[in-house]
Structure formats: C-alpha cells, structure tokens
N, C-alpha and C positions, 0 to 999 in steps of 0.2 A: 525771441520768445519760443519756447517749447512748445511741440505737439500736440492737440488733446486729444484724448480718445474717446467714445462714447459706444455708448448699446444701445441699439433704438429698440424700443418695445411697443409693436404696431407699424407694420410695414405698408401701410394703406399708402394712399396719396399723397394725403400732406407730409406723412413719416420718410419717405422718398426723396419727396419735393427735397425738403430740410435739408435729407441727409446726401443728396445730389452735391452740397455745397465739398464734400470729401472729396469730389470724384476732382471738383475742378479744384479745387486749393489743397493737395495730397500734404503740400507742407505743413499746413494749419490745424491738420483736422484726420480725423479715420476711426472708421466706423469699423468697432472690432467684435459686434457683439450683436444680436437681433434674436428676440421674440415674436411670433407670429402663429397663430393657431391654424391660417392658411397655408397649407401645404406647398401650394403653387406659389403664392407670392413670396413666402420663407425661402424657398429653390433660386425664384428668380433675383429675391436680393441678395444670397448667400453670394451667387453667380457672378452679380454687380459688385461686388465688394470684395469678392475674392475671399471668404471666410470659409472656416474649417469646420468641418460637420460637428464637431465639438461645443463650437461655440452659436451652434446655431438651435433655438430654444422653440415648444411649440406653446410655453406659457410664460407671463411675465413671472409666477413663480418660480419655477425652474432656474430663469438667470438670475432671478434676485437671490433664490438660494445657493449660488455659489459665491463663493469669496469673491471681491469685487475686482469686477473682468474691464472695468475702465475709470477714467476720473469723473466721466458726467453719463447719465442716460435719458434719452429724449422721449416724452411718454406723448404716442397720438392714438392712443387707442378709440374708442368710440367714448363719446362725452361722460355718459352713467359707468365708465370704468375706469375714471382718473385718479378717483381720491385712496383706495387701498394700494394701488403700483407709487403713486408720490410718496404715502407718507413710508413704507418701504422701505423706498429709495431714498429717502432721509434721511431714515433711522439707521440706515448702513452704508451711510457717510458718502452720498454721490451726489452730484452738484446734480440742478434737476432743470429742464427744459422742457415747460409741459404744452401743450397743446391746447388752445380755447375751445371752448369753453371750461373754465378749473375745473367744475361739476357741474351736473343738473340741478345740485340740491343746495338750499346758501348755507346749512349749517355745514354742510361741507367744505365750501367754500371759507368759511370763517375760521374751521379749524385749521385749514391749511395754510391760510393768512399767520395764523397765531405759531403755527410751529417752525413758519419762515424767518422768522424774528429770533426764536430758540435756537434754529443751528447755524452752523457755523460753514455755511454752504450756500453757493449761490443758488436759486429758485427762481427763474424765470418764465412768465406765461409769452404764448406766441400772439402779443399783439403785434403782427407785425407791421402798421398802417402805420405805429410811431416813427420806425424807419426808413418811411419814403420818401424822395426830396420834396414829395408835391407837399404832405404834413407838416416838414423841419421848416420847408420856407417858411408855410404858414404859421407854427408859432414863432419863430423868427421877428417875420413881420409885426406881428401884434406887440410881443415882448421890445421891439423895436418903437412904439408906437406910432404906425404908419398910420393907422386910422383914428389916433386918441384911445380912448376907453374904449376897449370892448365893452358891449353893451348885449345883442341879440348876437345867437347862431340859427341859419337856417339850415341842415342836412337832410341831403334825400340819398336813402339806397334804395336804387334802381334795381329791382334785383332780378328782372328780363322776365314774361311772361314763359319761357321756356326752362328756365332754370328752376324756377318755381316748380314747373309740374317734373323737369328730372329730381329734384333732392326734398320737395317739402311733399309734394302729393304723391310720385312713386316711389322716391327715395328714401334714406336712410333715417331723414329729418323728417319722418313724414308725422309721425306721432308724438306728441309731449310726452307720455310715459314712456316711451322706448328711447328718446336722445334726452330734448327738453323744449321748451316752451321756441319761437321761435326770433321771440326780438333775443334771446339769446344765442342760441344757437346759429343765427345768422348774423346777427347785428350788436352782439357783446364787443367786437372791435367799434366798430361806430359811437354807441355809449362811451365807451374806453379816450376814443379821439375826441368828442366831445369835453366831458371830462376833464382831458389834457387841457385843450385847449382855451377852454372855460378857466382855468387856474384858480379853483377854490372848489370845495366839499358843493358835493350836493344834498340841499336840505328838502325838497317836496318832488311828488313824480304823479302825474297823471296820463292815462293813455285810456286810447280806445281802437278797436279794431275787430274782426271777424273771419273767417273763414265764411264767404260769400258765394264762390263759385264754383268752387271743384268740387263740386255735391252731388250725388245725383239726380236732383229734381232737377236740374242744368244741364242734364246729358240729352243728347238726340233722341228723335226718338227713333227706337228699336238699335240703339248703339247696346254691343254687347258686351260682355266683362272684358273682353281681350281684343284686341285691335285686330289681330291677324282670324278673330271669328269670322269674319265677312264684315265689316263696319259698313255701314250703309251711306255713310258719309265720308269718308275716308280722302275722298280727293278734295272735301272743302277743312277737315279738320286740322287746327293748330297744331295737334298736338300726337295727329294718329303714327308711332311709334316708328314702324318702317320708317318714313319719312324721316324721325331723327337718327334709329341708330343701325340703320342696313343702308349707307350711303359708302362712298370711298373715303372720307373720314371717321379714321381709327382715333383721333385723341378723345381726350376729355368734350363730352359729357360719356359718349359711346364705348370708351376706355373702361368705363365704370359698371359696366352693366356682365364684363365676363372677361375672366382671365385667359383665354381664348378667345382671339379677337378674328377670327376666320369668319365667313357669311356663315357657313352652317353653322358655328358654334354662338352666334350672335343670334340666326334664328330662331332656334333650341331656348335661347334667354328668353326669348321674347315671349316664345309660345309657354315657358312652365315660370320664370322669373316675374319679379315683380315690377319690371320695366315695362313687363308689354302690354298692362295692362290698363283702359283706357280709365284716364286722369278723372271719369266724372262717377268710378265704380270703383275706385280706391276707398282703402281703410284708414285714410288721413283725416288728423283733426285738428294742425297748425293754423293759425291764421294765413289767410294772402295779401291781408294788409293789413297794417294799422299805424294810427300817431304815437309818440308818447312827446310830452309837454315836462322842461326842468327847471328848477331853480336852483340858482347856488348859493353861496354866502353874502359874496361878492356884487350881488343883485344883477348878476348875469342870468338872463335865461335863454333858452331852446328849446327849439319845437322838432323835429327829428320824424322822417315822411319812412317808414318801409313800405313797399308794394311791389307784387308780382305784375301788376299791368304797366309795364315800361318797355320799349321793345330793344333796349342798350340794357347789358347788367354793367353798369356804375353807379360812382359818386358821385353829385352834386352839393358845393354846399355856397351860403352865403355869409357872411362875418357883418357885423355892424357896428362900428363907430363913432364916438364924438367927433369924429374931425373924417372919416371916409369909410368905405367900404372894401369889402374884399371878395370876391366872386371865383370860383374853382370849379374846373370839372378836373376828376384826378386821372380819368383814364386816356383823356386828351392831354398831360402834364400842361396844362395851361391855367395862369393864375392871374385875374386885374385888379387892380388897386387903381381905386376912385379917391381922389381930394376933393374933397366937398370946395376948398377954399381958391383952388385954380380950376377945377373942373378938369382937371386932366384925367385921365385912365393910363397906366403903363400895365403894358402888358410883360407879363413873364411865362417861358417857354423854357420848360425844363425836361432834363434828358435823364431815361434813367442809367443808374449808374453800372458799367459791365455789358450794358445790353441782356441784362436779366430782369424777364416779363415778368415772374410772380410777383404780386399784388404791387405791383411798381415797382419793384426792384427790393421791396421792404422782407419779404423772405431770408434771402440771404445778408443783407445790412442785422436783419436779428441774430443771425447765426455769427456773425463777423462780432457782435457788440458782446455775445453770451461766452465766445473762445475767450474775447479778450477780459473777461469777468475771471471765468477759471483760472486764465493762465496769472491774475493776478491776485487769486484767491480771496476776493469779494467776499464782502457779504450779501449779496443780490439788491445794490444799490444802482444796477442799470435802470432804463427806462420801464422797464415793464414787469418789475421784480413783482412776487404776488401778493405783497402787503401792499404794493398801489394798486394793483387788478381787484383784488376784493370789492372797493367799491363801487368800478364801474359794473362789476357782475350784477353786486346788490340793487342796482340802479337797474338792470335788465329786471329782476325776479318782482322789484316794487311795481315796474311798470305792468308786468304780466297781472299782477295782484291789483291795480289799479281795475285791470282793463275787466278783469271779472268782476270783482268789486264795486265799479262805476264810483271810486270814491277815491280825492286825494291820498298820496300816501305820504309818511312821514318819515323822511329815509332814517334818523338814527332809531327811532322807534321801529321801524322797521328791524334794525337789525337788531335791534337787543332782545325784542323776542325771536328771533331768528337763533341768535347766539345760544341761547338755551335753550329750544325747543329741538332735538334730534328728533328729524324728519325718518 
C-alpha cells in the first residue's frame, strides 16, 4: 500500500502525539506540511520532521491557500477553531482527521456531519478509545453475548484531582466560552464509547453537576493570587504549583506550561503565566463534577460519573446483563466477566499493542485505521467517521443543557432546533 502524506495544522500536544506515528512507521506515513502560530513549536516540529522552510505555515490559512501540499491534513487546533480549517480542507479535496472535540458549537457540529456525507473524502474525528484492545474486547464480548442482553452501563472518568486544576481550573479548558462546556471537552470520547457500545441512538439525556470547589470562597485564608506570592499554606496545599511543575519531571503536565523547559524559564511561567496561579483565584467556570443519565432505543441505559475528586486519572466502567456482567478498569488493561449461571469470573489481562502508552494504545491504532481509509480512498466509513461522532457530541451539548436547565432533554428535538438555529 502506498505512502500518505499529511499537514498537520496545530502542532500542540495532541498534534505531535498523532503525528509521532511518522517518526516510527516512515513507510506508512509523513508529515510534509505544518501550520502553527507558535513560532517555537513550528521550529521545533519543522526540526522533527525534517521540513523545508517552505512548507512550514504560521496559519492554517496560508497552507490551506496553497495548492494541496498532501493527500490528508490532521486539524488539533484548540476546540472553537475546528470547524472553518475542516470545512476548508474539504472543500479543497483533503481527506481530514480532526481532533475532538468536532466544535464547541452543535450547529457546527451538524454542519460538518452533513458535509461528510457530500464529499468524497474520508473525515475522521480522534476518538481514539474505539481503538484500544481494552474497548474492542469489550464490544466484542457483548456483541459475542457473554453477558446476554446488554441492559445497564456504569462509567466513571476518574479525571485525578490534579489534572482537573492543571487543564480545567488553570488550563486551557478552563472556561466554557474559550474551549467548551466540559462533559465535552473532556468526556465527548466517553459519551462516544458509550454510545458505541450501547449499540442503538440515543433518545433522552439528563445530568447534573457544578463547579463546587475551585472558587474562591474555598481558598485559605490569606492564600494569594499566585502561589509563588508567599502562600501561607503552601507546604499543606494540593495544589501549590512549585510542587507540580519545578520538580525534575519535565513531561506532561509540566511540558505544558512553557516551551522552555529549563527551572528559570518554568519559574518565569509561574510567576506571569497562568499555571502559577493559585487554583481557588482562577477565572474558571467548568464544572469539577458532574452525572449525566442516557437512554437509547434499544431500552439500554447509562449513568456516566465525571469528577476531579479521584486520586488515579482513569476509566472505570461496569456493563450489565441478562445472563452476567462485565467489570473494566482500562488503565490497568484488566477486564472480568461474571456468569451469573456458574458463578465464575474469568479474568482478562490485556497488553497494549507496540508498547504505545497514549490512551491505551488507541492513538496510534486511529492513525494506523485513518492511513488505511486513504490509502483505500473511503468514504470515512471507519469507526469514528463524523457522521457517527455528531451524535455522541449532541449527547455531550444535551447533557450540559440538561444540567443548566435541570430538565430532561430530548435528543432528536434537541437536534433539530440545533440544526437550524446558527449559534
């Protein structure tokens, strides 16, 4: 099978992560193209990729305006900057690989649904959770019917009291109007697996939740705007900054906070960036928890747990059927299957595949599924094409609307004023 090439537009993290997959599989893949407004990370990936000052862009305008520089482009820009770079890159015949959340907005969402269908190009969102062995067994299993009818799902994302205050309270996710609400922005793959695995539409959505504690009526007292003020608590807080990102660990969360990763250039972050500043005197208005509640067609339902008070960021989920059960943590690959009618448990201990850690190995399994799309010029009928992602987004935007609203929602009514109403 031939080579593909792609341009990544948005060289952040996840854009990286992705396009990492070139580095190690040169025969399958390469990255010949990158937009980036970041001077330093455009350098440093130009660097990694070995690309030509030519081809190296500081807007996704710019490469989209040249004649097209590959077969596919992978868009991870930040959430509220998806849907002008996709539909773009559609309309100038590039296969497309986008990054989740599709938008912050669902009519956005809907239109990009509707023009996947129009062309004649693959369109893929990055859920990547559908491609991880711990997922595959699991619908496997079901579809197998080890437990009978699926009937209940239980999932929780664990989403670490840490992680919470690096990306939802100082980070980037920290405001619904700046990214988007955060059962999406955090938990649109969850819904998504959900969804999957539920194997029928979803027809009702309830939730409820808050932003509770990372307020400032919750801060110590006399704790100041910035950790490194003199915090007066600082040797008993969770959360006081030094302590996560002035340690001898340089990765991810600490990676994120300055593309100079030196102490002085981390301190520097601390004292003017918006890392250093203490978590109960932030301008965040995300939730740190909440439920949402589903039904489907199929008279499956689910109840679905997000929260920052976990001290592991994983999954948990539970599965429930006529004839047994199904119990998962995904970040341990461990899975048991309960027979009700022998009472046995088998346990299943699963490896991930390559020894590649991102989200189980499901990172690159998306990238390996998206080549083999192009190289067979799909119409984006893989697993996570964006006419099947629409509905689990819709299912994020119902539940946020729910959770303000304290009132069931009704997902196709949901979307049909959605469809026509441009936000």
């Amino acid at each position: 099978m031939r080579k593909i090439t792609v341009a990544l537009i948005g060289a952040g993290q996840r854009g990286v992560n992705y396009a990492g997959y070139a580095l190690e599989h040169p025969d399958q893949l390469q990255v010949v193209a990158v937009a980036e407004p970041n001077m330093s990370r455009r350098h440093n990936f130009q660097a990694l990729h070995g690309l030509s000052d030519e081809l190296c862009f500081e807007s996704w305008e710019d490469l989209l305006g040249k004649p097209n520089l590959a077969d596919a482009v992978l868009i991870c820009t930040q959430d509220n900057m998806h849907y002008e770079p996709t539909m773009k890159a559609l309309e100038a015949g590039y296969h497309v690989l986008l990054e989740k959340p599709m938008s912050s907005d669902p009519w956005e969402c809907i239109q990009m649904g509707k023009r996947s269908e129009q062309a004649e190009r693959v369109f893929s969102i990055c859920h990547v959770l559908r491609y991880t062995n711990f997922f595959t067994t699991i619908k496997r299993l079901i579809s197998e019917g080890a437990i009978g009818q699926l009937m209940s799902i239980q999932h929780n994302e664990n989403v670490a009291y840490w992680h919470q205050a690096h990306s939802f309270v100082r980070g980037n996710w920290r405001k619904a109007s700046e990214s988007s609400p955060m059962i999406l922005a955090k938990s649109c793959h969850d819904l998504d697996i959900i969804l999957w695995l539920a194997g029928a539409d979803c027809t009702h959505v309830s939730s409820f939740g808050s932003l509770s504690h990372f307020k400032k009526e919750n801060a110590p007292e006399g704790a100041p705007q910035r950790c490194l003020d003199g915090c007066p608590v600082s040797d008993q807080c969770l959360y006081y900054a030094p302590n996560v990102y002035l340690t001898d660990d340089i990765y991810w969360p600490t990676s994120a906070i300055s593309d100079d990763l030196s102490l002085e250039a981390r301190t520097k972050a601390l004292q003017e960036g918006p890392y250093g500043r203490c978590v109960y005197h932030c301008d965040n208005d995300v939730v740190d928890h909440q439920v949402v509640n589903l039904a489907f067609a199929n008279e499956v339902t689910a109840a679905f747990t997000m929260s920052a008070f976990t001290n592991d960021c994983s999954r948990t989920l539970k599965l429930m059927g006529t004839k047994g059960e199904i119990r998962g943590a995904m970040e341990k690959n461990e899975i048991e299957v309960i027979d009700f009618a022998t009472g046995t448990a088998m346990q299943i201990s699963l490896e991930i595949p390559g020894g590649h850690i991102g989200h189980g190995g499901g990172d690159f399994g998306l990238i390996r599924d998206f080549i083999k799309l192009v190289q067979q010029d799909s119409k984006g009928d893989g697993l996570t094409s964006a006419a099947q992602s629409v509905q689990s987004h819709l299912m994020a935007f119902a539940a946020e609307r729910s959770r303000l609203d304290r009132k069931v929602v009704a997902l196709k009514e949901f979307w049909e004023v959605n469809e026509v109403n441009e936000a």
